[in-house]
C-alpha positions in Angstrom: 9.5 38.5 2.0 12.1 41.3 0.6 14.9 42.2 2.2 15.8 45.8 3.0 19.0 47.2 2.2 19.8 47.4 6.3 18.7 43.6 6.4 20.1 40.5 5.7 17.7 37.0 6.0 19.2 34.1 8.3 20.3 32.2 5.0 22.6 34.9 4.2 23.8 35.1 8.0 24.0 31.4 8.2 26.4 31.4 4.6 28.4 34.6 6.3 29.5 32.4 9.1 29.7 29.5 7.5 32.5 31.4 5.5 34.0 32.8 8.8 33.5 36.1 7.5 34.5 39.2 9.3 30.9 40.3 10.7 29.5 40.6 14.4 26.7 39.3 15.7 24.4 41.3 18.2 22.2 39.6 20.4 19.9 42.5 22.0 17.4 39.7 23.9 17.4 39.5 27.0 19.8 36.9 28.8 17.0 34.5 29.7 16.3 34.3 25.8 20.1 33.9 24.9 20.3 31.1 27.7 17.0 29.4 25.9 18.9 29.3 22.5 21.2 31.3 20.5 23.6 31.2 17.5 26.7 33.1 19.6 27.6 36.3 19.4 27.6 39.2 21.9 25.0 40.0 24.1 23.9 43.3 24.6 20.1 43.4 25.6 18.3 46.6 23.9 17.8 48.6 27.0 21.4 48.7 27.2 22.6 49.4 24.2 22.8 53.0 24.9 25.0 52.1 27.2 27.3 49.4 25.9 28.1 51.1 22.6 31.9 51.7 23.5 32.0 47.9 23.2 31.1 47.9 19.2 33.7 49.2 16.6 31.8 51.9 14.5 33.8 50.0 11.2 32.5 46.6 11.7 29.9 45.1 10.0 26.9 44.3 12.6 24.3 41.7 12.5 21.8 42.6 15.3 19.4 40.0 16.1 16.1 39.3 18.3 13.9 36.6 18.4 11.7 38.0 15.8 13.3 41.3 14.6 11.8 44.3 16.0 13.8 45.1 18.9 16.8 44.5 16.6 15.2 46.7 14.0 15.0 49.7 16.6 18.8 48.5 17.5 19.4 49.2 13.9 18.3 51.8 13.6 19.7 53.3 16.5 23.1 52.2 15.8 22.7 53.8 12.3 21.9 57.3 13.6 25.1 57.1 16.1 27.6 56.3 12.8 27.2 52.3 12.7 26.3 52.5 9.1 27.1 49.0 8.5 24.7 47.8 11.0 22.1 45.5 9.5 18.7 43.8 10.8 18.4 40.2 10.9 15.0 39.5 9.4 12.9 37.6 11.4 15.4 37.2 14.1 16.3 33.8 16.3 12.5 32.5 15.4 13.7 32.6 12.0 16.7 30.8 12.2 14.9 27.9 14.0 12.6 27.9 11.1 14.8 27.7 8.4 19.0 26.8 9.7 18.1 25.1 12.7 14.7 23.5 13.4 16.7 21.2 16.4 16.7 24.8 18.1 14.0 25.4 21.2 11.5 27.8 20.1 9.8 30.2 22.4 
């Protein structure tokens, strides 16, 4: 699978964090999927975004994540077109990251 240049795989996430790097994490699911599993992060559910975007600095480097990456693809994209231009996609989401980091996490 390649990687866009508004992407980043869950290896590279995982190896971000691992390093304690200066990035946040978006969770846009909804809070029944965070509660089912989730790697941290903030939660901001799609729908809301719109709402919610006073809570993100425009500066930061974003990591938006779903559980399979296209609600966080429209986030991205969203967030780009508002001046996050260092928002980025988590390819294939939270289903990813059970697949490859984690597979101890519950999949749904």
């Amino acid at each position: 699978m390649s990687i866009r240049d508004d992407e980043m795989s869950v290896r590279a996430l995982k190896e971000r964090l691992d390093r304690n790097e200066d990035l946040i994490v978006l969770d846009v699911r909804e809070p029944s999927e965070f509660q089912i599993c989730n790697i941290g992060g903030v939660l901001i559910p799609l729908g809301t975004l719109p709402l919610r975007l006073d809570e993100l600095d425009p500066e930061s480097e974003i990591a938006v994540i779903c559980h399979h990456g296209n609600r966080s693809r429209w986030a991205v994209d969203f967030l780009r077109q508002r001046g996050y231009s260092r928002a980025k996609n988590v390819a294939g989401g939270i289903e990813a990251w059970a697949r490859e980091i984690d597979p101890g996490m519950p999949r749904y």
